[in-house]
C-alpha positions in Angstrom: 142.5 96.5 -100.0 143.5 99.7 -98.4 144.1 100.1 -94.5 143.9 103.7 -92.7 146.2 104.2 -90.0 145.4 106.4 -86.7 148.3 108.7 -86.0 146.5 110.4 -83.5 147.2 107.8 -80.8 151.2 108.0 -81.6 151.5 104.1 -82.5 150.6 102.6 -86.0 147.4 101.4 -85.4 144.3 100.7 -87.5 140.7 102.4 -86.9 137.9 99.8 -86.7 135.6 101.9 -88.9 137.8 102.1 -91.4 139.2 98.7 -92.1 138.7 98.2 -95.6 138.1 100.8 -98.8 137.2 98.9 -102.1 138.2 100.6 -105.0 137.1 99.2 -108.2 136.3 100.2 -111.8 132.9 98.9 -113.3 133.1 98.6 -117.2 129.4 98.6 -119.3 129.2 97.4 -122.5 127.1 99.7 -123.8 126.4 97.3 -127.2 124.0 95.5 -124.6 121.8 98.2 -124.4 121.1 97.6 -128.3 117.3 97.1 -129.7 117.4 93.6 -130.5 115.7 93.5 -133.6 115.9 97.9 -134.5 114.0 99.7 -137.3 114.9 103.4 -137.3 112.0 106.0 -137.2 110.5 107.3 -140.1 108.9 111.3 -139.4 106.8 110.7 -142.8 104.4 107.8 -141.0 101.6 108.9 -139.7 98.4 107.3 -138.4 95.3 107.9 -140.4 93.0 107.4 -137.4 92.7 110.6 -135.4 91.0 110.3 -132.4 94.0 108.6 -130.6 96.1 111.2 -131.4 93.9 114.1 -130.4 93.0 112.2 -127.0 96.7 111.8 -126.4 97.6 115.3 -127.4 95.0 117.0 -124.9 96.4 114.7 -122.6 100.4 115.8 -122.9 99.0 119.3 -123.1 97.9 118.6 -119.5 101.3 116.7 -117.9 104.3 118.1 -116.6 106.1 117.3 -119.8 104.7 120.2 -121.2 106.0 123.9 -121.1 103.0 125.7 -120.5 103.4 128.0 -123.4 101.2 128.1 -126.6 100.4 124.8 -127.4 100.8 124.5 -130.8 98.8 121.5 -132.8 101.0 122.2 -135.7 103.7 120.5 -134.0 102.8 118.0 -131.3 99.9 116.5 -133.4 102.2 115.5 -136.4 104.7 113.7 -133.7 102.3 111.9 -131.5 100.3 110.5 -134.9 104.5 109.6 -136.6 105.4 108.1 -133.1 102.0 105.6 -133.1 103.0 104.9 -136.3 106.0 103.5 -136.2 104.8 102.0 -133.2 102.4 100.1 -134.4 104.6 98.6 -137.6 107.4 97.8 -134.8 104.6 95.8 -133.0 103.2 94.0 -136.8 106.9 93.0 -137.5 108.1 92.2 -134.2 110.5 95.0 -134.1 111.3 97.7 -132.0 112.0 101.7 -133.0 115.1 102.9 -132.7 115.3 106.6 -132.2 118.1 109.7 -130.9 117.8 111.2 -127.7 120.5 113.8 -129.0 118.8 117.6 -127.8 119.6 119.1 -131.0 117.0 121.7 -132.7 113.9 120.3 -133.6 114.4 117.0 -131.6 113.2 118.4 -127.8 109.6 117.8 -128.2 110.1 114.5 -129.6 111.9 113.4 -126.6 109.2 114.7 -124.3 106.5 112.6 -126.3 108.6 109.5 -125.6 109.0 110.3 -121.9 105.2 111.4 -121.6 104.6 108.0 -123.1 106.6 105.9 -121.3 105.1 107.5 -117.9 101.9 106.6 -118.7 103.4 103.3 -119.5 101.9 103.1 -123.1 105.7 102.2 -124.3 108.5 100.0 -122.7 111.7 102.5 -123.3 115.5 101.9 -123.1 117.4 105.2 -122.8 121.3 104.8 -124.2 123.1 107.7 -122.5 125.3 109.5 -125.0 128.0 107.8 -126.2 130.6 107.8 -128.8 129.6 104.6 -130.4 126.4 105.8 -132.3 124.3 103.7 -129.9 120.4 105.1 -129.8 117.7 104.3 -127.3 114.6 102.4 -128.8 110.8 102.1 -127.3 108.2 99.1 -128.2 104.0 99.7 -127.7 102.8 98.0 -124.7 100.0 96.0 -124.7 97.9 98.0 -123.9 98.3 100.8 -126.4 98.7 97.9 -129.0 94.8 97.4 -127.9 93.9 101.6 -128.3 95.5 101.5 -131.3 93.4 98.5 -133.0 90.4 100.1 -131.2 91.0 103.4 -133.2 91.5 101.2 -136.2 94.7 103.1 -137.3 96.1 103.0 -140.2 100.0 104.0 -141.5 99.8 106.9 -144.2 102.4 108.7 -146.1 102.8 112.3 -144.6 101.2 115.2 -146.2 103.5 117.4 -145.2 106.6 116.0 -145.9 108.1 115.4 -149.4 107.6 111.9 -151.6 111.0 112.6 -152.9 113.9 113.2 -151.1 117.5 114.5 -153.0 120.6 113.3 -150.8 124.3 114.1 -151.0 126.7 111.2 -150.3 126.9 111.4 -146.9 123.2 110.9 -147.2 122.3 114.1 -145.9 118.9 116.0 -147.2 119.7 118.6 -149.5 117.3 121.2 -149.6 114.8 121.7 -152.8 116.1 123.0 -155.5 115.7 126.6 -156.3 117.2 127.0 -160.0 113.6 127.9 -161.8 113.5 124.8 -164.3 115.1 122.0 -161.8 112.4 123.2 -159.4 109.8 122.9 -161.7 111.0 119.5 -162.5 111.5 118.6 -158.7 107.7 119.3 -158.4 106.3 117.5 -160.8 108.1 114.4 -159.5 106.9 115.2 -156.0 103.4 115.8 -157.1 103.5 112.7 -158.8 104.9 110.4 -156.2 102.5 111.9 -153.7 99.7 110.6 -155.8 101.3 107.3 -155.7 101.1 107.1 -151.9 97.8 108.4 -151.6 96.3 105.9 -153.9 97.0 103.7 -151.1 94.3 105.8 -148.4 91.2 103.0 -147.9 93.3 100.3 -148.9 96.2 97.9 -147.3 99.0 95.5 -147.9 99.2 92.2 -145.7 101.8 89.3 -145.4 100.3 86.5 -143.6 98.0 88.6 -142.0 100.0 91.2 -140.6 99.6 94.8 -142.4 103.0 96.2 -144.3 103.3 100.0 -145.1 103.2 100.2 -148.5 103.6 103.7 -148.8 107.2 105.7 -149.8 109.8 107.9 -151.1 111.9 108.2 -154.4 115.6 108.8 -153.3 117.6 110.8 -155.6 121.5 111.0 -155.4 123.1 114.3 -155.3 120.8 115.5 -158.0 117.3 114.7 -160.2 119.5 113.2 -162.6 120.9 110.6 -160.1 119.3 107.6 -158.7 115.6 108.1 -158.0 114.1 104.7 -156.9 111.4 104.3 -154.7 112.1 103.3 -151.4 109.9 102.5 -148.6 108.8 99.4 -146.1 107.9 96.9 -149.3 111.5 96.8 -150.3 113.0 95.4 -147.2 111.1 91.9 -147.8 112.3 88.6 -149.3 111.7 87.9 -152.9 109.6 84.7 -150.9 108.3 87.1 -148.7 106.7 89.3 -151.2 105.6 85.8 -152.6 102.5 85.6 -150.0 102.0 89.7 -150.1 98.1 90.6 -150.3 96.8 93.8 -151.8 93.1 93.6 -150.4 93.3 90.1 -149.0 94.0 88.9 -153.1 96.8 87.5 -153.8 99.5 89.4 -155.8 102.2 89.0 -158.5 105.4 90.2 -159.2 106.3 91.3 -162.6 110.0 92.2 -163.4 112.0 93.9 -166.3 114.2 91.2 -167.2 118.0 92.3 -167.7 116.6 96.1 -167.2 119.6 97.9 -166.9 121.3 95.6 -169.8 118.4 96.6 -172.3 118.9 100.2 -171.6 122.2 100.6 -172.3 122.1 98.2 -175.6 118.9 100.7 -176.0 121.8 103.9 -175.9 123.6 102.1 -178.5 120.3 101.8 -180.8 120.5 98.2 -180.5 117.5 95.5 -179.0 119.0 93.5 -176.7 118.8 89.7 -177.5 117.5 88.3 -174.5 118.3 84.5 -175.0 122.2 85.3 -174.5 121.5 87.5 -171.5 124.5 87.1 -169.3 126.2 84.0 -171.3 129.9 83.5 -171.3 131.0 80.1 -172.9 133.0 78.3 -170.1 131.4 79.7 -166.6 127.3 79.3 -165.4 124.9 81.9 -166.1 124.6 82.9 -161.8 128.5 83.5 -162.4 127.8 86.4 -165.5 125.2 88.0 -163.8 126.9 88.7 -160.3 130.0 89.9 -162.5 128.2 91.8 -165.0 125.6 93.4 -162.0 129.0 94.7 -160.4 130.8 95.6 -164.0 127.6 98.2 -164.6 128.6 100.0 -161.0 132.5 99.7 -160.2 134.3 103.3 -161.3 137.4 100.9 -162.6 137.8 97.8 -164.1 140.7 97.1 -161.7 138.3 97.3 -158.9 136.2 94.3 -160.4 138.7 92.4 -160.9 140.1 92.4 -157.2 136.4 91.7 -156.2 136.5 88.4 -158.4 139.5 87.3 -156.5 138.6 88.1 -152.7 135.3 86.1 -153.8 137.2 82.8 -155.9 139.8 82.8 -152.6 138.7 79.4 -150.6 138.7 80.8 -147.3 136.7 83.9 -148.1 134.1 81.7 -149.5 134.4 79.8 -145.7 133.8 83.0 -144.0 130.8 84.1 -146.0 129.2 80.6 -145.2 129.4 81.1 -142.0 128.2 84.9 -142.0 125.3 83.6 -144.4 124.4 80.8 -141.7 124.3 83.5 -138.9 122.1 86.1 -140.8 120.0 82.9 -141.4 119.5 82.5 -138.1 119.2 86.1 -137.3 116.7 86.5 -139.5 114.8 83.2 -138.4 114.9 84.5 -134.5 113.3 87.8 -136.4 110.6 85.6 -137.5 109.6 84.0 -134.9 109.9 87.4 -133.0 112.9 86.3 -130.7 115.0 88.7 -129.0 118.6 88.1 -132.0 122.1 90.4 -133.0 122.9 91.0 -136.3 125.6 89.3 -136.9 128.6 91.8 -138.0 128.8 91.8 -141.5 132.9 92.0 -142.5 133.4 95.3 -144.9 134.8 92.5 -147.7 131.9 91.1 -148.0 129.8 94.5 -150.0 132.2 93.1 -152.9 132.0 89.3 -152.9 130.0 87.6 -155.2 128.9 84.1 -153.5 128.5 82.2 -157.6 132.3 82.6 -158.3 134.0 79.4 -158.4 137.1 78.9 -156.4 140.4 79.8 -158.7 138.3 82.0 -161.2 141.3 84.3 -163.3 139.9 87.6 -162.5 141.5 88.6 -165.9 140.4 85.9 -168.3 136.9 86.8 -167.3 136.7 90.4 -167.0 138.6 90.3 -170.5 136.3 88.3 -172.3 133.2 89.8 -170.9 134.1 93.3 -171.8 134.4 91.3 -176.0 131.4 89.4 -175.1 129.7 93.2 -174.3 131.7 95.2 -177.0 128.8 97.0 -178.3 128.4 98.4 -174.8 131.9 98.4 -173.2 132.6 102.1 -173.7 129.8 102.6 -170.7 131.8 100.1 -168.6 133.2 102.5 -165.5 132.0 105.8 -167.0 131.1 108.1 -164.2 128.0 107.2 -162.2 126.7 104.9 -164.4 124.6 102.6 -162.2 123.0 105.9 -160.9 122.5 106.9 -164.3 120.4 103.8 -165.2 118.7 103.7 -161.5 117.5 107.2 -162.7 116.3 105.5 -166.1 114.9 102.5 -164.4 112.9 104.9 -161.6 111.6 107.1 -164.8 110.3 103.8 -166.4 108.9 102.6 -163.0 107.0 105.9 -161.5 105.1 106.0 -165.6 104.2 102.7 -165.6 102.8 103.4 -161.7 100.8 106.5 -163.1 99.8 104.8 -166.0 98.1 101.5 -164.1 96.8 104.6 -161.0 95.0 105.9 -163.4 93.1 102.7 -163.9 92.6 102.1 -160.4 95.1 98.9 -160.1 97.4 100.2 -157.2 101.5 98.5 -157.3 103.9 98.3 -155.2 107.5 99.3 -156.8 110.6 96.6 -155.8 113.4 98.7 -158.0 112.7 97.5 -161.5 109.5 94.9 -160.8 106.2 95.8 -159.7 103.5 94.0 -157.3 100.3 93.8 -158.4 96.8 91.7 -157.8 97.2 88.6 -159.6 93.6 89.7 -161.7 95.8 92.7 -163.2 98.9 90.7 -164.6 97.9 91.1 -168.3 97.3 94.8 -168.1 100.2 95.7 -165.7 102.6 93.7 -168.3 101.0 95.2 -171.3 101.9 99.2 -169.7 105.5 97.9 -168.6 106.1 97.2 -172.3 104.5 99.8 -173.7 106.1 102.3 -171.1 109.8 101.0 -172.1 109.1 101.1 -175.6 107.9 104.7 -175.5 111.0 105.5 -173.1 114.0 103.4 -174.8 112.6 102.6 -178.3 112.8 99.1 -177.7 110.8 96.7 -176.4 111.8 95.0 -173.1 111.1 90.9 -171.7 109.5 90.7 -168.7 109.6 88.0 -166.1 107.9 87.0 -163.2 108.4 85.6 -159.8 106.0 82.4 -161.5 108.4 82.2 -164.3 109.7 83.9 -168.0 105.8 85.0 -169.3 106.8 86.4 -173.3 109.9 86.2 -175.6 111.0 89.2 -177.9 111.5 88.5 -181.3 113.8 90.9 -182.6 112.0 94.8 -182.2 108.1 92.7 -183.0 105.9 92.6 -179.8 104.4 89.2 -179.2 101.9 88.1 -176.6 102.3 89.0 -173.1 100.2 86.0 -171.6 
C-alpha cells in the first residue's frame, strides 16, 4: 500500500482521498481459453444443402459486417457453406472448431462470417487474443442453428473447388501444383481420380451409432508424387472398434486389410513372395514384440536410432510413465465420448519412439542384430532414404486402384491406410480386387485379413479361395 503526502499544507500529512493506491499485476493463463475437445477447420467441407447458405448469405450481405462493395458469391458462399460444415460434424462428434483469427490475406472475410454468426447468436464463440503460444479461438453451433441445419437436411461434401490431393513440404506447407509438363500431367490424373472417389459419396452417408461421419478426403503427398500419398480424411481418426460399428447406408460394414503390406512389397522388390506364416517371427521374443520393432526398422533413417528407441521403451520407468499417459488419454478420450468438457493430456516427445510390447531389459543389439539376419533378403532397404514414404506411396497406389476398381461397380470404401471398409454384402468381391490389384502391381499375390479374423492363406505364388 502506497500513501500520498500533502505538502501543500507545510506538515506531512496524508489526503483523505487518497489513502490507498493498489498496484497489482493480474496474470491469465491463456491455456484456459483452449477448445476442450478442438478439431481444426477444414476449407474443403462444404454443405450440400443450399438454401441455408444462400438465406444466410443475403442475410451478411445486409449487416454491418459487410463492406458495402460488390458482393461477390464467389467468395462468401463457399465460406458460409465450409463454416456450416464443420459446424455441424463439431456438433455430431461433440467437438468444437478450432479456427485463426490471425488478419492475414485471405482470412478477413472468414473472420467477419464468424462474428456475423456469433451476433445473430447462431454460434457460441471464444476469441483467443494473439498470443505467442499458438492458441486459436474456436466456435460450437447453437441450438438453434443445429435445428436449421437438420431442417435444410445438410449434408458434408468434398469441395469442388479445391484439390483431392494435396503435395506438402516438411514443414507441411502446400506446395503449389506442379508445373513440369509430365509431373503435371501425372498430378492430374491422381486428382481427377481422387475427386471421383469423393463424389461417389454425393446421395449416400457413413454413420457410427447413428451419428453421420464425413467420409469424404484427400491423398497427402510428401514433398513430391513419388512420396507418401495416402488418403486422409475424417474416417481415419476413428478406433479400429470404432470403425467396428461404421454403417455405409445403415448396413453394416467390414474391414478388409493387406496383411504385412509394406513387408510383401519389399520381399516383392527383391522378386521374392513373402511367406506369410513367419510374418514378424523371431525365436526367443512374442510376435507383438517383432512387429513394433520391424514397423519402426521400415522408417528410422539409422539403425542406431532403433536401437536407442528399444532401450528408452525396455527402461522400467519409461514403461511407468507411458501407463500413466495411456490411462489419461483413456480418460480423455472417454470424457470425448460422453461429450464432456476434457484436456489432452500432454503427450512427452519420448513417447513418438516407444514401443509399449518391449519387455523390460530387452538388448537393443541382440535384437536389432538378429532381425536384420532374420530379414537378410531385405536388409539392404533397412534405413535407405525415405523408405517408409516410398512404400506409403506403393501402398496409396495399390489402395486408390482397388477404390476405382470396386467405384466402378458401385460398392463405395472407405480407405484406412492399407485396409478398406466396405458393406459386409461386398466382402468377396472387395477381397477378390485387393488381390488381384496387388498381384498386377507387385507380381505377387498378397494375404488379406480382416477385422473378423485371417479370411485365406497363400500357398507359395498359387491363389486360393478368398472366402
Amino acid at each position: 500500500m502506497l500513501a500520498a503526502v500533502d505538502y501543500s499544507s507545510g506538515g506531512g500529512g496524508v489526503v483523505p482521498e487518497q489513502m490507498e493506491l493498489h498496484l497489482c499485476r493480474v496474470y491469465l493463463d491463456k491455456t484456459l481459453l483452449l477448445a476442450p475437445n478442438g478439431k481444426q477447420l477444414k476449407s474443403h467441407w462444404i454443405t450440400a444443402g443450399n438454401k441455408l447458405v444462400e438465406d444466410l448469405a443475403s442475410q451478411y450481405k445486409l449487416s454491418s459486417f459487410y463492406s458495402g462493395q460488390r458482393f461477390r458469391k464467389s467468395i462468401y458462399i463457399p465460406i458460409i457453406s465450409s463454416i456450416l460444415a464443420n459446424l455441424l460434424n463439431a456438433n455430431n462428434r461433440g467437438l468444437q472448431v478450432v479456427f485463426s483469427r490471425d488478419h492475414c490475406s485471405g482470412n478477413r472475410a472468414w473472420i467477419k462470417v464468424w462474428d456475423f454468426m456469433a451476433e445473430l447468436h447462431l454460434i457460441h464463440m471464444d476469441k483467443a487474443s494473439k498470443n505467442e503460444i499458438g492458441i486459436k479461438s474456436w466456435a460450437v453451433a447453437m441450438p438453434v442453428l443445429v435445428k436449421m441445419l437438420q431442417d435444410d437436411r445438410a449434408n458434408i461434401v468434398f469441395n469442388p473447388n479445391k484439390p483431392s490431393i494435396v503435395i506438402r513440404d516438411k514443414d507441411k506447407k502446400e506446395l503449389p501444383v506442379p508445373r513440369r509438363k509430365t509431373t503435371h500431367l501425372q498430378y492430374k490424373r491422381i486428382e481427377q481420380a481422387a475427386t471421383a472417389l469423393n463424389e461417389q459419396w454425393t446421395g449416400h452417408k457413413v454413420t457410427l451409432r447413428g451419428r453421420a461421419i464425413i467420409p469424404v478426403g484427400r491423398r497427402i503427398f510428401n514433398g513430391s508424387l513419388d512420396l507418401g500419398g495416402r488418403f486422409y480424411g475424417d474416417v481415419q481418426t476413428f478406433s479400429s472398434e470404432d470403425r467396428k460399428h461404421f454403417k455405409i447406408d445403415g448396413k453394416k460394414t467390414i474391414e478388409i486389410d493387406y496383411k504385412c503390406m509394406h513387408l510383401a512389397v519389399l520381399h516383392a522388390w527383391e522378386g521374392l513372395q513373402m511367406d506369410y506364416t513367419a510374418d514378424y517371427t523371431l525365436e526367443g521374443y512374442a510376435r507383438p514384440v517383432i512387429k513394433d520393432i520391424v514397423l519402426r526398422m521400415l522408417n528410422i533413417k539409422r539403425l542406431a536410432n532403433l536401437k536407442a528407441a528399444i532401450t528408452r521403451s525396455a527402461n522400467p520407468k519409461n514403461q511407468a510413465k507411458y501407463k500413466i499417459y495411456k490411462a489419461a488419454w483413456a480418460a480423455h478420450e472417454g470424457s470425448r465420448a460422453k461429450r464432456l468438457k476434457s484436456t489432452r493430456p500432454k503427450k512427452p516427445r519420448w513417447l513418438d519412439s516407444f514401443m509399449p510390447n518391449i519387455p523390460v531389459g530387452t538388448n537393443a543389439n541382440d535384437v536389432v542384430e538378429a532381425l536384420v539376419a532374420r530379414y537378410s533378403t531385405i536388409a539392404k532397404h533397412i534405413g535407405s532414404k525415405d523408405l517408409g514414404l516410398r512404400l506409403q506411396a506403393v501402398d496409396s497406389k495399390i489402395m486408390a486402384l482397388v477404390q476405382e476398381e470396386l467405384r466402378q461397380c458401385n460398392i463405395r470404401t472407405l480407405p484406412i491406410h492399407d485396409s478398406i471398409i466396405v458393406q459386409e454384402n461386398h466382402k468377396a468381391k472387395a477381397m477378390m480386387v485387393m488381390r488381384n490389384v496387388f498381384k498386377k502391381e507387385t507380381g505377387f499375390y498378397p494375404q488379406v485379413t480382416t477385422n473378423l479374423g485371417p479370411i485365406n492363406e497363400i500357398d507359395g505364388n498359387q491363389q486360393s479361395q478368398w472366402w
